[in-house]
C-alpha positions as CSV (number, residue, x, y, z in Angstrom):
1,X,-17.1,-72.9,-43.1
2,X,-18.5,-69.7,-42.1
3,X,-20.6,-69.8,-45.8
4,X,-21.6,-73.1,-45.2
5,X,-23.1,-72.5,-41.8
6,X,-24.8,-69.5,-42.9
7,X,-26.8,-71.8,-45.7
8,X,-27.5,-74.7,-43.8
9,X,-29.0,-71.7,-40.9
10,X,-31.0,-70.0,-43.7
11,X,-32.1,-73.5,-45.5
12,X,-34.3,-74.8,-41.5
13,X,-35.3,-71.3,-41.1
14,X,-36.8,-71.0,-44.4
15,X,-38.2,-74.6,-44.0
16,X,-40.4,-74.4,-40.9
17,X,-41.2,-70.5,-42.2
18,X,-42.3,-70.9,-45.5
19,X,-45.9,-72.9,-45.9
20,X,-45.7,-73.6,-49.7
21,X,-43.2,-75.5,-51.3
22,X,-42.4,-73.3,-54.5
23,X,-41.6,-70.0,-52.3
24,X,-39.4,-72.3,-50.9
25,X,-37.6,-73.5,-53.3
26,X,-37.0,-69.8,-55.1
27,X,-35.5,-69.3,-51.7
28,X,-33.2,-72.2,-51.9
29,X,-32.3,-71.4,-55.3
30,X,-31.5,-67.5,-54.9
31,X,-29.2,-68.9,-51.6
32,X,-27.4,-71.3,-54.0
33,X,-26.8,-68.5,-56.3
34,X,-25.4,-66.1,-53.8
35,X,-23.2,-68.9,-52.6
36,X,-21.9,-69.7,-56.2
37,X,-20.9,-65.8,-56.9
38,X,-19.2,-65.3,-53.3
39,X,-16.9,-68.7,-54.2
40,X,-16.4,-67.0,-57.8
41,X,-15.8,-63.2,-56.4
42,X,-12.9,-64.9,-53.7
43,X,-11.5,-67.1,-56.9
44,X,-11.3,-63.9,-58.8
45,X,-9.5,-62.0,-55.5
46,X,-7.2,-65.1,-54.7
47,X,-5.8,-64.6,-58.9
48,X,-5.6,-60.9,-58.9
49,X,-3.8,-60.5,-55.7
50,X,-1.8,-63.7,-57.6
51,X,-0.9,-61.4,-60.3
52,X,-0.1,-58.1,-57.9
53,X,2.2,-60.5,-56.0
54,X,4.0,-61.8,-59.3
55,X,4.5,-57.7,-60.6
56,X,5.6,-56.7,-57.6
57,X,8.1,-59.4,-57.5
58,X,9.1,-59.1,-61.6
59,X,9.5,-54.7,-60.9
60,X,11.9,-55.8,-57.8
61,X,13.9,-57.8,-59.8
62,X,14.5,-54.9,-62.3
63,X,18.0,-52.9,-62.3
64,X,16.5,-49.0,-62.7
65,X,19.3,-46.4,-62.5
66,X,19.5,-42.8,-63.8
67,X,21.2,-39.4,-64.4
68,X,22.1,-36.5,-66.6
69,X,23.7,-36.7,-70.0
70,X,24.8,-33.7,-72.0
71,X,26.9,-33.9,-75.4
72,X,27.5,-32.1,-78.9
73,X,25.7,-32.5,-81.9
74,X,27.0,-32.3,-85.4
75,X,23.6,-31.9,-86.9
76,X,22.3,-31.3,-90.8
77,X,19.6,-31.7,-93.1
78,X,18.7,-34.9,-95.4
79,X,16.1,-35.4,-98.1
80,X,15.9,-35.0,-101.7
81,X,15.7,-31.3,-101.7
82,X,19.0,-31.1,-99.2
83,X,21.6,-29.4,-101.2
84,X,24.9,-28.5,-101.1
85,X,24.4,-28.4,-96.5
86,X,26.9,-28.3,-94.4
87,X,26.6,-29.0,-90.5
88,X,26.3,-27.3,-87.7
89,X,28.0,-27.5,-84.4
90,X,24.9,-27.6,-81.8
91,X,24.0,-29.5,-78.2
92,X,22.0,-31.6,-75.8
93,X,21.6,-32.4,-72.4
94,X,19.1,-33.8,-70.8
95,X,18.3,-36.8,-68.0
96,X,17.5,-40.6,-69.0
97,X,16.6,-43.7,-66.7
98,X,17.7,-47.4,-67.6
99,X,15.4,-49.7,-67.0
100,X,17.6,-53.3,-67.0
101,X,15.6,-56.5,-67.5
102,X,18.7,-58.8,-67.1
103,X,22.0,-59.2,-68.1
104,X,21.9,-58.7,-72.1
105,X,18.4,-56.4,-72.4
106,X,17.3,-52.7,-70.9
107,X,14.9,-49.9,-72.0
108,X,16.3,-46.4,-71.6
109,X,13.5,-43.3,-72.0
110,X,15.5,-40.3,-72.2
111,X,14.1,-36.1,-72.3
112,X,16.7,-33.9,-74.0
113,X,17.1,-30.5,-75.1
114,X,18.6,-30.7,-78.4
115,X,19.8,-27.6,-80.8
116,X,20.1,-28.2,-84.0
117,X,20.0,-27.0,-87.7
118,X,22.5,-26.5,-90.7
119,X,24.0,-24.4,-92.7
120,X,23.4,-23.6,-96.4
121,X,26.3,-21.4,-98.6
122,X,26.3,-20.6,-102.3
123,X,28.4,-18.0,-104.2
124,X,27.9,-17.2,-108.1
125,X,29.5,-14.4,-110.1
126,X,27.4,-12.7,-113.1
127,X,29.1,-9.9,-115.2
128,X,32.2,-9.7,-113.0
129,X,29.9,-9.1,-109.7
130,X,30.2,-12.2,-107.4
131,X,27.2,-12.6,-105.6
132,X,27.5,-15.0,-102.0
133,X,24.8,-15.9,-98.8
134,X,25.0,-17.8,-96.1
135,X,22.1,-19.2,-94.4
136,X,21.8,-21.0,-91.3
137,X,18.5,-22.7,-89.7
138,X,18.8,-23.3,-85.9
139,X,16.2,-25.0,-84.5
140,X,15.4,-26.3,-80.9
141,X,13.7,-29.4,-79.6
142,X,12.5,-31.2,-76.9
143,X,13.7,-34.6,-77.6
144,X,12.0,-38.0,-75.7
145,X,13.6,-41.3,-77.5
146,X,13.3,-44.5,-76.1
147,X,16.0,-46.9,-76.6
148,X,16.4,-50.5,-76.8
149,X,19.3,-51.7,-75.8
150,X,21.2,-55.0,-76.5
151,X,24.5,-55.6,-74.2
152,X,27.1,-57.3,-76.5
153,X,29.5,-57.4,-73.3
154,X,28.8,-56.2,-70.0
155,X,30.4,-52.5,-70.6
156,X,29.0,-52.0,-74.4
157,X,25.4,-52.0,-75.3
158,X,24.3,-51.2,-78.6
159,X,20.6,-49.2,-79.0
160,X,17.8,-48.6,-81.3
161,X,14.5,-46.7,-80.8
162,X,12.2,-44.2,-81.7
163,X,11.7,-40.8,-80.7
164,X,9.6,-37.6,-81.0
165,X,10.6,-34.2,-81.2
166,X,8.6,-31.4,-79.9
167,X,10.0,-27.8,-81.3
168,X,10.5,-25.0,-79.3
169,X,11.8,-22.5,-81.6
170,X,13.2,-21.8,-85.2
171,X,15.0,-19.0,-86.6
172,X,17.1,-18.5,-89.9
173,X,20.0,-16.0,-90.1
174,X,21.1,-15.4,-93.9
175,X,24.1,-12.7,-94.7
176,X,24.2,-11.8,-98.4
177,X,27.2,-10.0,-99.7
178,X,27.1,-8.2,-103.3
179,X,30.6,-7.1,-104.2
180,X,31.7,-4.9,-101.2
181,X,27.9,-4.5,-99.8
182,X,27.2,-6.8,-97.6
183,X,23.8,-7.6,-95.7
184,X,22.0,-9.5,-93.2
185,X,18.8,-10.6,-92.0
186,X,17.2,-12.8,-89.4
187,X,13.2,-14.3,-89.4
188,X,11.4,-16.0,-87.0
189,X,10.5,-19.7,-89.0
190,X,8.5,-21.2,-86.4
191,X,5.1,-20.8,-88.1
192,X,6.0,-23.0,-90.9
193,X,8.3,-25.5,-89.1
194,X,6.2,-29.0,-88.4
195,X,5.6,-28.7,-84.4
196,X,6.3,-32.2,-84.2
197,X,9.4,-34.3,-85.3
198,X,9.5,-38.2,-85.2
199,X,12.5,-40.3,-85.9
200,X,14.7,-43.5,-85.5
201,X,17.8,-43.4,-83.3
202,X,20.8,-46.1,-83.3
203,X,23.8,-46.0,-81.6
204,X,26.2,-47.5,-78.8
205,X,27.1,-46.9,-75.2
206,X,30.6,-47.9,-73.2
207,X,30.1,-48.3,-69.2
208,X,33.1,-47.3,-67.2
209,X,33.8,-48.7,-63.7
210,X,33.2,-45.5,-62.1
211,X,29.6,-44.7,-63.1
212,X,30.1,-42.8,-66.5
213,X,29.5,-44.0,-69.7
214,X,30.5,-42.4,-73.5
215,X,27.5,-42.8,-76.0
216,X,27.4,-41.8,-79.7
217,X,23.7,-41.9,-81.5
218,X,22.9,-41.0,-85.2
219,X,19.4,-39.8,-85.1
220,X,17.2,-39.9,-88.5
221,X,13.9,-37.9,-88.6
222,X,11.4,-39.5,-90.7
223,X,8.9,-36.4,-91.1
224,X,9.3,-33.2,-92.9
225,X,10.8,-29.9,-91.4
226,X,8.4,-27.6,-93.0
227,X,4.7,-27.6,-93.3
228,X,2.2,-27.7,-96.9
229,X,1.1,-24.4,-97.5
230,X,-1.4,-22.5,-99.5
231,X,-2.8,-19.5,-100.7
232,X,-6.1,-17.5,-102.8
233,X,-4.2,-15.8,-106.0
234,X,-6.7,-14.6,-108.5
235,X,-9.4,-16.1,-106.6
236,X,-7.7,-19.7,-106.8
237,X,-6.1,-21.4,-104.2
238,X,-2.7,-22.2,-105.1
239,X,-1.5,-25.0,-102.8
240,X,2.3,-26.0,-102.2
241,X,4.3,-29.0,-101.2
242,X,6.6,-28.9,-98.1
243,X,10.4,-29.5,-99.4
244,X,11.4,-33.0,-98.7
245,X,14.1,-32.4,-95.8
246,X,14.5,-33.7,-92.6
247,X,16.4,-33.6,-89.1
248,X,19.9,-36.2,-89.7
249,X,21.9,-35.5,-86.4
250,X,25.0,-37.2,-84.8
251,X,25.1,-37.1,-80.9
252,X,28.1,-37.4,-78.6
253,X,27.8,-37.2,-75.0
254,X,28.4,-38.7,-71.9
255,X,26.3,-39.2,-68.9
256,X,26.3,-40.6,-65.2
257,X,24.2,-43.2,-63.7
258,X,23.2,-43.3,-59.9
């Protein structure tokens, strides 16, 4: 109403001001156009304050909870150019939120510190002189998967998801024994460890009645532990492959929700 007074004010002001008939008109029109992009601007607030209202009410409805986790890792290397590994006994702990949609769906982001690696032994005996190392990679990593998860009952979900990896550190231990002699020697690998690790996760998860739940997750990296290197020898640059091996780690764990 307010609008429409306002027009119908300007429109007899305009009339008994203006003395030619084009200048008013142009004044007529511009009025008509400000009047059509007010009624657009408020259609435009009504919808978007439409849509607020409708968010709003769709992130109430949503179950979040969250808490710590922590749990073992039996962790080891795939890939064509894993050999005779064996695994290694490592951790993670961490928090994660659940993010419930209704009864059968939820997304759960998680951020874990995960220790990993393997182990690598070999033994050979040339001319009566048995020759035997031992090698172990340990690596660390901040893990962030995010989970799908599918509730076949209400207390057992099963989950898959991707997640990245973001190293912290890597160091390699080796122990080399020649008859009696025995040696050992530890090296920083970092530098030519990938910085990044992606990966698939699947696994399962059982809810107890007093706010704990068991999970067990077999995560899968998908990108190479070592980096492509290269040299100058002779004057050439000699360029080589990164061994194809990759992160393949079982978790176990349990965790509270709030």
């Amino acid at each position: 109403m307010k609008i429409r007074l306002f027009l119908f004010i300007t429109f007899i002001y305009f009339k008994k001001k203006c003395l030619k008939k084009y200048q008013f008109i142009k004044i007529v029109i511009f009025v008509l156009t400000i009047n059509k992009k007010i009624l657009f601007m408020k259609k435009i607030t009504l919808t978007l304050l439409g849509l607020v209202a409708v968010s709003t009410t769709a992130v109430a409805q949503q179950e979040v909870k969250f808490g710590p986790k922590a749990g073992v890792n039996f962790a080891n290397i795939s890939g064509k150019d894993a050999e005779d590994n064996k695994m290694l006994i490592g951790f993670h702990v961490g928090a994660f939120a659940e993010i419930k949609f209704n009864d059968k769906f939820a997304i759960q982001p998680e951020i874990l510190y995960s220790a990993q690696g393997a182990k690598q032994e070999s033994s050979q005996t040339i001319v009566g002189v048995t020759t035997s190392s031992e090698t172990t990679a340990k690596t660390s990593y901040i893990n962030v998967p995010i989970m799908a998860k599918y509730y076949v009952a209400p207390s057992f979900a099963v989950e898959l998801g991707p997640y990245v990896g973001f190293l912290m550190s890597a160091d390699a231990e080796s122990k080399t024994t020649v008859g009696s002699v025995t040696s050992e020697r530890e090296m920083d690998i970092k530098d030519s460890t990938n910085s990044i690790d992606f990966g698939v996760g699947v696994g399962a998860s059982f809810n107890l009645d007093n706010g704990f739940f068991i999970g067990a997750r077999y995560n899968l990296g998908l990108t190479k532990l070592g980096k492509d290197s290269s040299q100058t020898v002779g004057g050439m640059e000699v360029s080589t492959e990164a061994l194809d091996t990759k992160n393949a780690v079982i978790q176990v764990g349990v965790g509270y929700k709030f």
